[in-house]
Kinemage of the C-alpha trace (Angstrom):
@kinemage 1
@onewidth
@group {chain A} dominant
@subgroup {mainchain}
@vectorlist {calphas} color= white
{ca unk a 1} P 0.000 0.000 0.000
{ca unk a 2} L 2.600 2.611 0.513
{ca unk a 3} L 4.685 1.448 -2.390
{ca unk a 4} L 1.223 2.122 -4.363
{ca unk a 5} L 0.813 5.650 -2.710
{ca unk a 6} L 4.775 6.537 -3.259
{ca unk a 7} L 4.409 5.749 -7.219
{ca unk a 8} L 1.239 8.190 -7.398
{ca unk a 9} L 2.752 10.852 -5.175
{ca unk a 10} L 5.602 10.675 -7.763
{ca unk a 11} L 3.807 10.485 -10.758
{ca unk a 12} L 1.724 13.581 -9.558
{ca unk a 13} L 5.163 15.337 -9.022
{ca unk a 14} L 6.568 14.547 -12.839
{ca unk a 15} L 3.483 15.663 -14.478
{ca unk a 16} L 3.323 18.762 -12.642
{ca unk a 17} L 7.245 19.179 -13.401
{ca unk a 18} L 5.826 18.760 -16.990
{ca unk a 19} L 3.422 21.277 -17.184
{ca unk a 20} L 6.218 23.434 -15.299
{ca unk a 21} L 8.274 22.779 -18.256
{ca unk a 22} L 5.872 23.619 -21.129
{ca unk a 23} L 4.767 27.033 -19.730
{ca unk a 24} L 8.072 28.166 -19.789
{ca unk a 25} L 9.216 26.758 -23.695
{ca unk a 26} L 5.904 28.580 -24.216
{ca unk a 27} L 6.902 31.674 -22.709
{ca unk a 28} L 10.339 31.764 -24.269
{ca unk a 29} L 8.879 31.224 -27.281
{ca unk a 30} L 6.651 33.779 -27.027
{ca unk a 31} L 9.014 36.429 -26.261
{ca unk a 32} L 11.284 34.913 -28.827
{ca unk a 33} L 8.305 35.689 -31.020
{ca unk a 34} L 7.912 38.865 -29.861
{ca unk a 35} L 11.386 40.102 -30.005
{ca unk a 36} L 11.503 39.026 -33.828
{ca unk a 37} L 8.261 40.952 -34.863
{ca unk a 38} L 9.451 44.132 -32.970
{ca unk a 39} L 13.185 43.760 -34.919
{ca unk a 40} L 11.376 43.061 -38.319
{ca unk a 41} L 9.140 46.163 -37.320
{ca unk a 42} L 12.249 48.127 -36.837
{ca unk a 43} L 13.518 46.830 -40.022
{ca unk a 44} L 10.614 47.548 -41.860
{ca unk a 45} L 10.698 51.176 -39.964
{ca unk a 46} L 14.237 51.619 -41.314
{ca unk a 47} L 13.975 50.244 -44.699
{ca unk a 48} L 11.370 52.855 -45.783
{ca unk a 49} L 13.355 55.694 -45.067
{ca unk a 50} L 16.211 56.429 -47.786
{ca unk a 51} L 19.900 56.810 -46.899
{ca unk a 52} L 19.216 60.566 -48.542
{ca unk a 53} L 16.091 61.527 -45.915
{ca unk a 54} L 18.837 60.152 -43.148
{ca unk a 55} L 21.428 62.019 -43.569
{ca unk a 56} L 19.534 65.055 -44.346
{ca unk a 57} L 17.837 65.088 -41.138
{ca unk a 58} L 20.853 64.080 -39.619
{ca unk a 59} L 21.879 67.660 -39.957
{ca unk a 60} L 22.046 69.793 -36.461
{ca unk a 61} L 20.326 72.826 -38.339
{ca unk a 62} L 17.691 69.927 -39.548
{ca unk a 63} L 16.394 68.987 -36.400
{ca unk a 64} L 12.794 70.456 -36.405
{ca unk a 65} L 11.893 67.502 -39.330
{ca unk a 66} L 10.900 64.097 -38.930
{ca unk a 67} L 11.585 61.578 -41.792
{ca unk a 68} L 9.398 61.144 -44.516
{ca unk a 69} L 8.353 57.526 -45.761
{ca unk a 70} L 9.872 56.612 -49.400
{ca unk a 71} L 6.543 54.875 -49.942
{ca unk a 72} L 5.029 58.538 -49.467
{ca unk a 73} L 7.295 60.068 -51.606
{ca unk a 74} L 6.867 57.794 -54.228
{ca unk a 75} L 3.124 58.305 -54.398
{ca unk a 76} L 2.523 61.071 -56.904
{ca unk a 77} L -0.604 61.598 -55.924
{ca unk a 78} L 0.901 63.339 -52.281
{ca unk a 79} L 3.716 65.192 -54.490
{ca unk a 80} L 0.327 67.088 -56.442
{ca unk a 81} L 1.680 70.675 -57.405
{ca unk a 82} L 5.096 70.463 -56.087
{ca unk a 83} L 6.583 70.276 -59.696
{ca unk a 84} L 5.909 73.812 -60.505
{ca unk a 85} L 7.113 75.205 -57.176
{ca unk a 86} L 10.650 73.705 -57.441
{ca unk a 87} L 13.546 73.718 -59.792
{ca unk a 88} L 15.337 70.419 -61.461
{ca unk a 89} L 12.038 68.773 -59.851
{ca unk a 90} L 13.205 65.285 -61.513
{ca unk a 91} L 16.673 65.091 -60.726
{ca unk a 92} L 15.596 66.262 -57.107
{ca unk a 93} L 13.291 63.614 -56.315
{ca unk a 94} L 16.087 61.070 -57.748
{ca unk a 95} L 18.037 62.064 -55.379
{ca unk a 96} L 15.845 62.246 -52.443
{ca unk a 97} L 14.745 58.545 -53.471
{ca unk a 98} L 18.317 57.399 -53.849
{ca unk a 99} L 18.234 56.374 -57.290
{ca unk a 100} L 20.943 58.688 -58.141
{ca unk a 101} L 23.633 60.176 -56.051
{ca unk a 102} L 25.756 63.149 -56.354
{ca unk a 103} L 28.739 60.373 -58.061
{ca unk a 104} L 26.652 59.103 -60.728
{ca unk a 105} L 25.773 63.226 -61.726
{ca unk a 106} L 29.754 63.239 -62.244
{ca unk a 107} L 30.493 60.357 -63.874
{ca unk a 108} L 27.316 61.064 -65.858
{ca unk a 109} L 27.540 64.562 -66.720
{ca unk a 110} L 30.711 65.812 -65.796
{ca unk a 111} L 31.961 65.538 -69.850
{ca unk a 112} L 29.850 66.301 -73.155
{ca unk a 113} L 31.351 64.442 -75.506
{ca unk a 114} L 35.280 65.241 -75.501
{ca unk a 115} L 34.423 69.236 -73.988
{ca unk a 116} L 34.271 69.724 -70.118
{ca unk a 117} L 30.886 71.169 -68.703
{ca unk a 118} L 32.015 74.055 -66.897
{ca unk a 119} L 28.577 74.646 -65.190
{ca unk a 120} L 28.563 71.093 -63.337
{ca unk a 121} L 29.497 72.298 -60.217
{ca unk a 122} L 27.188 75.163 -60.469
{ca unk a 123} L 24.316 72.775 -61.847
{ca unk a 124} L 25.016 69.902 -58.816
{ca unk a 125} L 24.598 72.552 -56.170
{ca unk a 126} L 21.428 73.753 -57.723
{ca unk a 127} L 20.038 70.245 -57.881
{ca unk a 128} L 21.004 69.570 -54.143
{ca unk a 129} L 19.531 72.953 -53.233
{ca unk a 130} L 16.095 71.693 -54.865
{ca unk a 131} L 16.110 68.369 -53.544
{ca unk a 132} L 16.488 70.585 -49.847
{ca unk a 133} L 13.428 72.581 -50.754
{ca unk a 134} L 11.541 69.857 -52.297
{ca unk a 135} L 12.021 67.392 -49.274
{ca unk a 136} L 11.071 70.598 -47.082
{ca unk a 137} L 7.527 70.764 -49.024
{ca unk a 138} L 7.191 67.082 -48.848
{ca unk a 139} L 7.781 67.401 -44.798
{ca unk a 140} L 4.940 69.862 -44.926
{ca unk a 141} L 2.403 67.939 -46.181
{ca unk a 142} L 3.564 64.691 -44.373
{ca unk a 143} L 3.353 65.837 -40.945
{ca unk a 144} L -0.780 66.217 -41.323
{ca unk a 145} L -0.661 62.611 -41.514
{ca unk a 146} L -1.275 59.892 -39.291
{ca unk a 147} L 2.312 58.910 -39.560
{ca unk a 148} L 4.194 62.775 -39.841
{ca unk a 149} L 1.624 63.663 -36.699
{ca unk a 150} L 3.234 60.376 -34.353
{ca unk a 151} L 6.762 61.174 -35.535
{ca unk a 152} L 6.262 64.627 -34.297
{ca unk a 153} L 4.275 64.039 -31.265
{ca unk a 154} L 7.837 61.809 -30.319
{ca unk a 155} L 10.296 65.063 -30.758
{ca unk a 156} L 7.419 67.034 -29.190
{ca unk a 157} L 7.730 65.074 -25.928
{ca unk a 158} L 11.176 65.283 -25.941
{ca unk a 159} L 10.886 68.542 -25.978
{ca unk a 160} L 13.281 68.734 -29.102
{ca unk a 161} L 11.859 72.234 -30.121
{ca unk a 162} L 12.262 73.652 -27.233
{ca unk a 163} L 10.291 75.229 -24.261
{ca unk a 164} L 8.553 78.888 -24.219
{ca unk a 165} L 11.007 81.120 -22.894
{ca unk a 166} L 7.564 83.289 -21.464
{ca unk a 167} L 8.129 83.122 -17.671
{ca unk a 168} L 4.571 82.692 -16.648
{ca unk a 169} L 4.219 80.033 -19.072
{ca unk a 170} L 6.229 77.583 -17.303
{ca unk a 171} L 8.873 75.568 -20.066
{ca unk a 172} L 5.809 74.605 -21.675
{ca unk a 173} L 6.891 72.302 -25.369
{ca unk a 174} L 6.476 74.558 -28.234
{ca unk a 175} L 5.630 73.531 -32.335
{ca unk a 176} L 7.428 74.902 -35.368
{ca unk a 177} L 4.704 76.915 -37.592
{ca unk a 178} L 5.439 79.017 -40.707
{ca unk a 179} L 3.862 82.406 -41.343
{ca unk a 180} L 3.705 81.328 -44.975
{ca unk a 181} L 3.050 78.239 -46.948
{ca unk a 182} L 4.572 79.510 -50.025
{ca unk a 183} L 8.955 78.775 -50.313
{ca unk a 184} L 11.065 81.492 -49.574
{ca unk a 185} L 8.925 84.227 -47.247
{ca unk a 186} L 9.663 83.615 -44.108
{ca unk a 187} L 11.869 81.200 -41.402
{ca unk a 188} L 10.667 78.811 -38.947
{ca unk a 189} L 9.314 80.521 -36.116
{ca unk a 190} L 7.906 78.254 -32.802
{ca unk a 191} L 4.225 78.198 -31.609
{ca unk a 192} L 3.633 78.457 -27.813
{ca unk a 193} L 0.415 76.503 -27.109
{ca unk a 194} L -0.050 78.296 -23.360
{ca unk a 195} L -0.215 81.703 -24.471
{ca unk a 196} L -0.798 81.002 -28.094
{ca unk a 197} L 2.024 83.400 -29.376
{ca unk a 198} L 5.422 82.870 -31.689
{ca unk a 199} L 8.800 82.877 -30.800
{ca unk a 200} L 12.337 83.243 -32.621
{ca unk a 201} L 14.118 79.819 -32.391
{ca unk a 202} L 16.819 80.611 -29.916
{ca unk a 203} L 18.935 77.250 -30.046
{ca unk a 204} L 21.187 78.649 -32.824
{ca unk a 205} L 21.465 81.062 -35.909
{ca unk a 206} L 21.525 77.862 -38.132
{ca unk a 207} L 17.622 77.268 -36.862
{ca unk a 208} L 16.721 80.872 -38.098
{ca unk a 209} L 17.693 79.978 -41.777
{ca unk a 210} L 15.247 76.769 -41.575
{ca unk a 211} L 12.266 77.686 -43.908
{ca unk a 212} L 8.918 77.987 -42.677
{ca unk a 213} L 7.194 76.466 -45.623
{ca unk a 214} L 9.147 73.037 -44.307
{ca unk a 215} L 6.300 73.248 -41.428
{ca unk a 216} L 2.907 75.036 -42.938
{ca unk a 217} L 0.694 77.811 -41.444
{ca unk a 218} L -1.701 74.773 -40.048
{ca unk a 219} L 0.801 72.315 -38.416
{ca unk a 220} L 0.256 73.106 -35.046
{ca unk a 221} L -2.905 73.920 -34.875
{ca unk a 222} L -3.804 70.009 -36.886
{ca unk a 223} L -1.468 68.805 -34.264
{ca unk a 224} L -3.620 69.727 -31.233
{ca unk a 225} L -6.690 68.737 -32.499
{ca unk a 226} L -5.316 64.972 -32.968
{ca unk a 227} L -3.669 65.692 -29.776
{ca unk a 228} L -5.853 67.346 -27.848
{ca unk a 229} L -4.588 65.944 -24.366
{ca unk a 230} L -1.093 67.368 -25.377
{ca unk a 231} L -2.860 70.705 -25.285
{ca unk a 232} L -1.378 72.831 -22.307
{ca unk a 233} L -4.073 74.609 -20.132
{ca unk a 234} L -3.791 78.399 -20.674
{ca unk a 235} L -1.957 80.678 -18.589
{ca unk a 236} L -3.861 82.632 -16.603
{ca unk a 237} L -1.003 84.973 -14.751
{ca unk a 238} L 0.085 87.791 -16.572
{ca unk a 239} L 2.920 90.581 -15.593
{ca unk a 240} L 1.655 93.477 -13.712
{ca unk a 241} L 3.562 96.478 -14.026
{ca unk a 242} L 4.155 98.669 -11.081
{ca unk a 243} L 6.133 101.941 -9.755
{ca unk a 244} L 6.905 101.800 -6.098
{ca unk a 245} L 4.649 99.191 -5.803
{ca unk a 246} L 1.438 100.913 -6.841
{ca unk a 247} L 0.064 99.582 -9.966
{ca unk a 248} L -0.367 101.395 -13.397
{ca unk a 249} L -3.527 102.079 -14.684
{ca unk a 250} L -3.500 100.357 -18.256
{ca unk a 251} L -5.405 103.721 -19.370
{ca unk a 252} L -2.194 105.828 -18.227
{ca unk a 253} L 0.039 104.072 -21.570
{ca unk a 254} L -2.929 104.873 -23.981
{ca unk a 255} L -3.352 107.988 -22.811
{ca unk a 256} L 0.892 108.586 -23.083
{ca unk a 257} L 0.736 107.271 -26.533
{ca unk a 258} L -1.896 109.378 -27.466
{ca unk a 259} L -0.313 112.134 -26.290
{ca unk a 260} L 3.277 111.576 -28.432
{ca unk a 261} L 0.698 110.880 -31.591
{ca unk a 262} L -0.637 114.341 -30.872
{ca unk a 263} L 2.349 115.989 -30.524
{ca unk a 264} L 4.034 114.523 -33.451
{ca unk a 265} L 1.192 115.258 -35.741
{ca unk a 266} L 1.439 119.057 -34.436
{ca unk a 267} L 5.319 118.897 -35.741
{ca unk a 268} L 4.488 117.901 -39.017
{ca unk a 269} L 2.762 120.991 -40.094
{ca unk a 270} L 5.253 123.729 -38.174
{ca unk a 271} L 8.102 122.042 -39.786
{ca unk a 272} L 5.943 122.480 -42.800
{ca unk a 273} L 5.210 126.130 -42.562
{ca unk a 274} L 8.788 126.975 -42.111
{ca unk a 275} L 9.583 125.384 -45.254
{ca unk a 276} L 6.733 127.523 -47.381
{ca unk a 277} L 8.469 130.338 -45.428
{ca unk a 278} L 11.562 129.923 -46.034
{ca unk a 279} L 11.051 129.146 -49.849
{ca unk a 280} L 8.683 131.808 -50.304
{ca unk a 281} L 11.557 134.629 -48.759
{ca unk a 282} L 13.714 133.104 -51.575
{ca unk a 283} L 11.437 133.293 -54.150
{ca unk a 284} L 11.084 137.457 -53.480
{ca unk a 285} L 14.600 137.735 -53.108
{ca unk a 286} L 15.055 136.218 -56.522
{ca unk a 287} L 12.312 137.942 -57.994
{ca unk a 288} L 13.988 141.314 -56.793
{ca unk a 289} L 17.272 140.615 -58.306
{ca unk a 290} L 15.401 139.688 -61.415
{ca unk a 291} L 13.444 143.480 -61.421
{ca unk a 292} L 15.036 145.882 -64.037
{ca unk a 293} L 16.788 148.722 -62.835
């Protein structure tokens, strides 16, 4: 009898070291499984970006964009418009795409027949120059999307565009906006969402020479309302001025500045008078040299 309950006792024990057994080979297998869809994810993530987008963003004065998918580039439908706004448009998006790179343009081009092209160099800098602008347009567009919007919530948490430099609005994340959609009108400026105002980028001069086009007059705005959590509450402290500690009746600085309005318009015409004056006692002096004798 105990020879019968010692065998089930240890038969109980080896399946249970069984089932032990299994739920980890199961478990290792499923974070083995795991582990391989998040690297072919990350593959995937890295294939669709172009060695061209990569190093271009790479770039320190660069660091406002997010890179843009070669599958969106490729679809023409999303590029709508963009080949009248920018120059070599062709040899541009070849570049941006990788299918041609700046030592195929040399081996290519550099010679017409047995005469040397003296405007290569000028011609390759014009191309990479339009490539620039047309990846900048591209980036515009992009970050509406699903995908541009994710890629910039990321640097937005990080805080890569930096923080308000407003005192009462407390290092709150800022956006870059443009105050123009169209190429060549203004820089990249930053978007406060606590008290809704624009900054100078203040990292470095090489930010100020970013165009604003690259961004859009709606980014930010788009941004929120997919975001709307992200959304700081507004800040309700403003600055008080004050002279020995009594404060200044905001009436006091209209009524100042409509005093200096006043008192330049009364200028104007005294400054005005003197001139008829003076030209008029001229004009009699002349007119009496003039008289016969």
């Amino acid at each position: 009898m105990s020879d019968l309950k010692s065998n089930t006792v240890e038969n109980v024990n080896n399946l249970n070291d069984n089932l032990e057994n299994k739920k980890i080979n199961q478990n290792s297998f499923n974070r083995n499984d795991n582990l391989s869809s998040a690297a072919s994810t990350n593959d995937s993530t890295s294939d669709s970006i172009t060695k061209w987008t990569k190093k271009f963003c790479s770039f320190d004065r660069n660091r406002f964009l997010c890179m843009v998918d070669a599958d969106y580039i490729r679809d023409s439908f999303n590029l709508i418009g963009l080949e009248n706004k920018v120059s070599h448009y062709q040899e541009a998006l070849g570049l941006i795409l990788d299918e041609k790179d700046e030592q195929e343009w040399s081996s290519e081009n550099s010679f017409d027949g047995d005469e040397f092209d003296s405007d290569r160099p000028g011609r390759e800098i014009q191309i990479l120059s339009a490539a620039e602008n047309l990846y900048g347009l591209i980036h515009a567009r992009f970050i509406l999307t699903d995908s541009g919007l994710d890629r910039m919530l990321t640097k937005f948490k990080k805080r890569q565009f930096g923080t308000c430099v407003r005192y009462y609005c407390n290092n709150a994340p800022m956006l870059p906006i443009g105050l123009s959609d169209k190429h060549g009108v203004h820089t990249v400026r930053l978007y406060c969402p606590r008290c809704r105002d624009i900054y100078v980028p203040q990292f470095s001069s090489k930010f100020i020479t970013l165009d604003g086009a690259f961004f859009g007059t709606s980014f930010p705005h788009m941004f929120f309302m997919v975001y709307p959590s992200q959304r700081p509450l507004p800040s309700t402290l403003k600055f008080v001025p004050k002279l020995f500690g009594f404060r200044i009746n905001e009436k006091a600085y209209e009524y100042q500045y409509q005093q200096n309005e006043a008192a330049e318009k009364a200028k104007q015409p005294a400054v005005f008078c003197r001139a008829n004056s003076n030209q008029k006692s001229a004009n009699n002096q002349n007119d009496q040299h003039l008289q016969p004798q």
